[in-house]
C-alpha positions in Angstrom: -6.1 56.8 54.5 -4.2 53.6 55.2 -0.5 53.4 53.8 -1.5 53.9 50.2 1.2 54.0 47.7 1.0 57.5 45.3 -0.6 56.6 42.0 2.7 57.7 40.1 4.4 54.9 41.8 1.9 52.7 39.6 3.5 53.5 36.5 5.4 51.2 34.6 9.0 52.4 35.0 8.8 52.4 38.4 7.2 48.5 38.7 10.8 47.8 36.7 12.5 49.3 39.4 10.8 48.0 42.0 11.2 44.5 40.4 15.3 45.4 40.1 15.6 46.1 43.4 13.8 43.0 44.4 16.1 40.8 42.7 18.9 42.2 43.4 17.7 41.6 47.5 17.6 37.6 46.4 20.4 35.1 47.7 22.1 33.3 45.7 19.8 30.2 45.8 17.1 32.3 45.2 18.4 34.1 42.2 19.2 30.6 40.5 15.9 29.5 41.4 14.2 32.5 39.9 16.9 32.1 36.8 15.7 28.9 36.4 11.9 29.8 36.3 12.3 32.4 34.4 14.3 30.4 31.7 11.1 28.0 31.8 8.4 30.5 31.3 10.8 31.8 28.4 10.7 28.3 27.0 7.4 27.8 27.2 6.5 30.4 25.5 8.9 29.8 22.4 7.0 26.6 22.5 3.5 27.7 22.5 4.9 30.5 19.4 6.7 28.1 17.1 3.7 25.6 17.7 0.8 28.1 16.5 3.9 29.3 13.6 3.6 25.9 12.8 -0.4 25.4 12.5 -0.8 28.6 10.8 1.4 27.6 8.4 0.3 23.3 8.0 -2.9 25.5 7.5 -2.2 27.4 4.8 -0.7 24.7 3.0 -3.7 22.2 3.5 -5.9 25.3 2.2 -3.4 25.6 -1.1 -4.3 22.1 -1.1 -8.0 21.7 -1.2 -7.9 25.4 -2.9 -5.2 23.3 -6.1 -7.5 19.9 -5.5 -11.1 22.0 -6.3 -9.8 24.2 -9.5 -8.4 20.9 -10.5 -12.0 19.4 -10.2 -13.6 22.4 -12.2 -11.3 22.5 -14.5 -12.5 18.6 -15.3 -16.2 19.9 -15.4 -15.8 22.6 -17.7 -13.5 20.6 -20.0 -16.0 17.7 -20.2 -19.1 20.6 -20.6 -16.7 22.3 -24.0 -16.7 18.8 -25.2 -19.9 17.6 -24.9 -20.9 20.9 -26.1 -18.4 19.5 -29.9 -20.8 16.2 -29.8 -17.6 14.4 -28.9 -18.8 11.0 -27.4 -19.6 10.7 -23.5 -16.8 7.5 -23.6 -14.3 10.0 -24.7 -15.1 12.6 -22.3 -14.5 10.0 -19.6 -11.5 8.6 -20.8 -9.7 12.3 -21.0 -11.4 13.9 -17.9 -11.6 11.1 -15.9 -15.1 12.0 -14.7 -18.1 8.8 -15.1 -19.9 8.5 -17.2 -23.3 9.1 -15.1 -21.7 12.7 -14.1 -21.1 13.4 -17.7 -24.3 12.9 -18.7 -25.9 14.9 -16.1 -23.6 18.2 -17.2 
């Protein structure tokens, strides 16, 4: 068997360490560099989190939208259908409901 690390060495806890003692072998130019790109990826990421925080929620609100905008169109319908159903004229159901005439008359 080649020089094959032991599978324990594998294990999380000791990639940290491993990791620790590789930074702490850096120069000083090294560290800020790695500082520095670290500090990036960090950004980046907040980014990319407040940026699908931020569609999720334009999302939802267009839904409540369209969700407020198609009750508000039913709620038209079945007015104009109560009404038609009292005989009260088609010119009146369009004035209050604000639906045409033409739709009226096909309900």
């Amino acid at each position: 068997m080649p020089n094959e690390d032991p599978a324990v060495l594998n294990k999380r806890v000791f990639q940290q360490v491993f990791k620790i003692a590789e930074l702490s072998n850096l120069t000083e130019e090294e560290k800020a560099m790695y500082d520095s790109n670290l500090k990036a990826k960090w950004d980046y990421e907040n980014s990319i989190s407040f940026a699908e925080e931020r569609g999720i929620e334009k999302g939802r609100e267009e839904g409540m939208e369209k969700g407020i905008e198609k009750g508000t169109e039913k709620g038209k319908y079945d007015v104009a259908i109560e009404m038609k159903k009292e005989a009260i004229p088609v010119s009146q159901i369009a004035k209050f409901t604000k639906l045409s005439i033409e739709v009226i008359e096909k309900l």
